[in-house]
C-alpha positions in Angstrom: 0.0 0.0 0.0 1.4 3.4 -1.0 2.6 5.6 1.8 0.1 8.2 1.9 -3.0 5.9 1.8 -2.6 5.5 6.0 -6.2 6.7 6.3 -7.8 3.9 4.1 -5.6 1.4 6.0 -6.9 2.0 9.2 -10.2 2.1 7.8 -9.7 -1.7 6.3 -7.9 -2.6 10.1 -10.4 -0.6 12.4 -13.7 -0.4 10.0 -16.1 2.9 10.4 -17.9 4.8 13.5 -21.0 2.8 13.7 -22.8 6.6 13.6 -20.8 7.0 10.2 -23.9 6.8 7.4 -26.2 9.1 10.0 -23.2 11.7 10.4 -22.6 11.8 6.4 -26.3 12.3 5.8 -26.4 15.0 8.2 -23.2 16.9 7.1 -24.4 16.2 3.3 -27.8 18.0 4.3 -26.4 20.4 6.0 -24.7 21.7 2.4 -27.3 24.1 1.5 -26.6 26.1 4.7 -23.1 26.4 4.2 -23.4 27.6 0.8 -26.1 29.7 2.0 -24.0 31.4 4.8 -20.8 31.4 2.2 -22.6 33.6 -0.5 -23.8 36.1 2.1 -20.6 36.7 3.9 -17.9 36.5 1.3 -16.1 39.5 0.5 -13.6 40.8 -2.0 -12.0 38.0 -4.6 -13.2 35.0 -2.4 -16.6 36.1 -3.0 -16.2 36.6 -6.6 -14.7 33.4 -7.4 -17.3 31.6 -5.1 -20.2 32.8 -7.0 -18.3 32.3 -10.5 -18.2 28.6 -9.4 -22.2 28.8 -8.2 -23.1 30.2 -11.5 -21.5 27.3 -13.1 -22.8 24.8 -11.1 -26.1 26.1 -11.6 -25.8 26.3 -15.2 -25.3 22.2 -15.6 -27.9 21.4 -12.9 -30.1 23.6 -15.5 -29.0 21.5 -18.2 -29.2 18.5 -16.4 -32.9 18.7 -15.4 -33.5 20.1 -19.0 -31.9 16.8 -21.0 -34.0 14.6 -18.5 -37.4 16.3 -19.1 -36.8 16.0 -22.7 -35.7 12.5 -22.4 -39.4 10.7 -22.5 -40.9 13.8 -24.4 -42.8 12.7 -27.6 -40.5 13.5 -30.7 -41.4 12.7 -33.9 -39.9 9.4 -35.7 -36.8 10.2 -38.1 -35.9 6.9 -39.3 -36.6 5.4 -42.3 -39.6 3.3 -43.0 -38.6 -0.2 -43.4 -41.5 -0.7 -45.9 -42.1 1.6 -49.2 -45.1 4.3 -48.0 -47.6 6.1 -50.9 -46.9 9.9 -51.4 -49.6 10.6 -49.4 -48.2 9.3 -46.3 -44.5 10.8 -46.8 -46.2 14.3 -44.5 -47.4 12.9 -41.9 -44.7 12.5 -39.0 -45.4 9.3 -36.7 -44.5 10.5 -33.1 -43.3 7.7 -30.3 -44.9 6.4 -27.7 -42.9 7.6 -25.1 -43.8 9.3 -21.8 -44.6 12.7 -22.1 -43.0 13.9 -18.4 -42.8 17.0 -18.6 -46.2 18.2 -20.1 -47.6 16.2 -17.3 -46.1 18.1 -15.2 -46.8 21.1 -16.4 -50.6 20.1 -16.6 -50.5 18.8 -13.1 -49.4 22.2 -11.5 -51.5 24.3 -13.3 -54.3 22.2 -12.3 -53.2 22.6 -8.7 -53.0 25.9 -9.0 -56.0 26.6 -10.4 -57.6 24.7 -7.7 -55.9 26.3 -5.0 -56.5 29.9 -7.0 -58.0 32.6 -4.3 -60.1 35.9 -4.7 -57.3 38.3 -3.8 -54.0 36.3 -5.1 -52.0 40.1 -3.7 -52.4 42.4 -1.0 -50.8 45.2 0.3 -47.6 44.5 2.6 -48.1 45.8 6.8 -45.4 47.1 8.4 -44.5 46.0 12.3 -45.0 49.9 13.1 -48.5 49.8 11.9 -49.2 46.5 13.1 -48.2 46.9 16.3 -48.1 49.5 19.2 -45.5 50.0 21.8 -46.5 49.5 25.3 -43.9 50.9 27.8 -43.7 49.4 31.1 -42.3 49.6 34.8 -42.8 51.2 37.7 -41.6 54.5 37.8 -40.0 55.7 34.8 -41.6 53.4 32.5 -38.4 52.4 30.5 -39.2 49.0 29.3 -40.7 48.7 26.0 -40.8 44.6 25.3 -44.5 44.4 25.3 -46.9 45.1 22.1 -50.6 46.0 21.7 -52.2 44.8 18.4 -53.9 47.3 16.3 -55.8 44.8 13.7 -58.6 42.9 14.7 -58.2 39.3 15.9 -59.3 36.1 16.3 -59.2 33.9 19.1 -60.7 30.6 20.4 -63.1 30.3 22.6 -60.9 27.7 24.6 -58.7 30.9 24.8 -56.9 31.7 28.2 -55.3 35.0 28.8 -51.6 35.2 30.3 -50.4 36.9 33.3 -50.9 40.5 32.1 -47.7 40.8 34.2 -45.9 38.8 31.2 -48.0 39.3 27.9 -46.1 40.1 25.7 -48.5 40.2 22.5 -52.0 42.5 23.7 -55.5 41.4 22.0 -57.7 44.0 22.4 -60.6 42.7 23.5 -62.7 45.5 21.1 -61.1 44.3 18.2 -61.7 40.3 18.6 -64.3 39.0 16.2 -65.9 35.7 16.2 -68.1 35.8 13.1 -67.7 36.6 9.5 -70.0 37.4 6.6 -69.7 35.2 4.3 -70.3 35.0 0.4 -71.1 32.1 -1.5 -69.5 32.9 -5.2 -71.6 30.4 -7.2 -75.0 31.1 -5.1 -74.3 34.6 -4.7 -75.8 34.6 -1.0 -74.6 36.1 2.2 -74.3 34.5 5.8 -73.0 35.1 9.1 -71.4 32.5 10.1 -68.6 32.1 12.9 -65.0 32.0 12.4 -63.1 28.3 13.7 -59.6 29.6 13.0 -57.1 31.6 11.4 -55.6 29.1 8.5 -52.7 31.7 6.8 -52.2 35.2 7.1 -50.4 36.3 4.1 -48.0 39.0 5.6 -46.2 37.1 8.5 -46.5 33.6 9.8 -46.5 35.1 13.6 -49.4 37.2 12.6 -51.1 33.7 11.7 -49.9 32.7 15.2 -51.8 35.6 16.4 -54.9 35.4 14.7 -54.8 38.4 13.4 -57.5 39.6 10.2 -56.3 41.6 7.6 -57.0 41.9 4.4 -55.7 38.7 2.0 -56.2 36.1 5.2 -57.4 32.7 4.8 -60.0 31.7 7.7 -62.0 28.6 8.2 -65.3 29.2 9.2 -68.1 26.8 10.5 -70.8 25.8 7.1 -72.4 23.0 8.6 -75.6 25.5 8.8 -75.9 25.4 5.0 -75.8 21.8 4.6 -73.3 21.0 2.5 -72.3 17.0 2.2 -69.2 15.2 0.8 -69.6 12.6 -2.3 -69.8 10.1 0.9 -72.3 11.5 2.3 -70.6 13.2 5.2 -71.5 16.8 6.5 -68.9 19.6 5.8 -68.0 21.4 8.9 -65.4 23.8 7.9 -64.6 25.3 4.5 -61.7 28.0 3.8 -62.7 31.7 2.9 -61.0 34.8 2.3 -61.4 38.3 4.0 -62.0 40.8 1.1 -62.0 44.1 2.9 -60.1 46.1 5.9 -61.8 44.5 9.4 -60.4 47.7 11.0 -62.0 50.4 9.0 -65.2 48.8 8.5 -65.8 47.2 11.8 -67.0 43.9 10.3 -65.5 40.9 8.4 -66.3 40.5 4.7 -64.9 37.2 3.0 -65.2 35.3 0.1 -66.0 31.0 0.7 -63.4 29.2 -1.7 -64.9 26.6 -3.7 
């Protein structure tokens, strides 16, 4: 064995750290963070020559998922006919019978998204300063400012249990908590008032959906099972999804859209 080869000798003598394919998988997902962290705090010729090579790299993973999309696509049959054809066959191109993958694809996500289309597919971004409201604290010169009053109207459940006001960080008015929405059927064109179960996604921030606040854009589920509606098995339907349409705050009531 060659000299410099001393780590795959011990390797044959002593084998591998029985943890070894668990630590490789880890270290191998943990890639994307390192390149991640690499790109954003790079400087000077490093940085340059780092994203030279990511722009490379990039340009044959492009080209490989390109070539194997086009690898089962139909194309049309370029060899010779092995018997004599009339004239008025010589047009007509005989495609192959291989998988189309990538129009399938294709098809498949616009159909998702067309399912999963919404009323209001934008909204306007909220800032944190109009969002929230600083609430100093403590007990003479009031110099703590860790706590936040909500200025949107919420949602919460009715299983809901306030904190210590002590150590709330996050303050719910309790004049701008709703429990119902008006609702809109789009292919009946009817109205209800019907009450809200939950806050599904709140487009601006994922802590907002925490908080249950309603702003324009937000997904809600609210309780159908007063309009009857039953499932190809027969079951009732007890939530559906809706969309608020308008801005709770100014209008002082919430407007949505159901999505069928």
């Amino acid at each position: 064995m060659p000299q410099n080869e001393y780590m795959e000798r011990w390797r044959k003598l002593h084998g591998r750290r029985l943890d070894h394919e668990e630590r490789l998988r880890k270290r191998t997902a943990r890639e994307g963070h390192k390149a991640s962290q690499d790109a954003q705090n790079l400087r000077g010729l490093r940085a340059k020559l780092y994203h030279k090579k990511r722009h490379n790299e990039k340009i044959q993973m492009k080209k490989a998922i390109k070539a194997h999309e086009e690898r089962n696509v139909k194309t049309a049959d370029e060899k010779e006919p092995s018997t004599p054809m009339p004239s008025y066959l010589l047009d007509r191109t005989n495609p192959t019978t291989a998988k189309a993958l990538s129009s399938a694809i294709k098809n498949k996500r616009a159909e998702k998204a067309a399912r999963f289309s919404v009323p209001l597919p934008k909204v306007r971004g909220i800032s944190e300063e109009e969002m929230f409201k600083v609430v100093k604290t403590g007990k003479k010169i009031q110099k703590k400012a860790w706590k936040r009053m909500v200025t949107k109207p919420t949602f919460v459940g009715q299983d809901f249990t306030r904190r210590n006001p002590k150590y709330e960080r996050f303050i719910r008015p309790m004049g701008l908590r709703y429990k119902k929405a008006n609702v809109t059927h789009p292919e009946l064109n009817v109205t209800m008032t019907l009450p809200i179960i939950g806050v599904k996604k709140n487009p601006q921030n994922p802590m907002y959906t925490q908080l249950g606040v309603l702003t324009k854009g937000t997904i809600i589920e609210v309780n159908v099972s007063e309009l009857g509606l039953v499932t190809a098995g027969g079951k009732v339907v007890w939530g559906r999804f809706a969309q608020i349409t308008n801005n709770c705050e100014n209008d002082g009531c919430v407007n949505s859209v159901l999505l069928v």
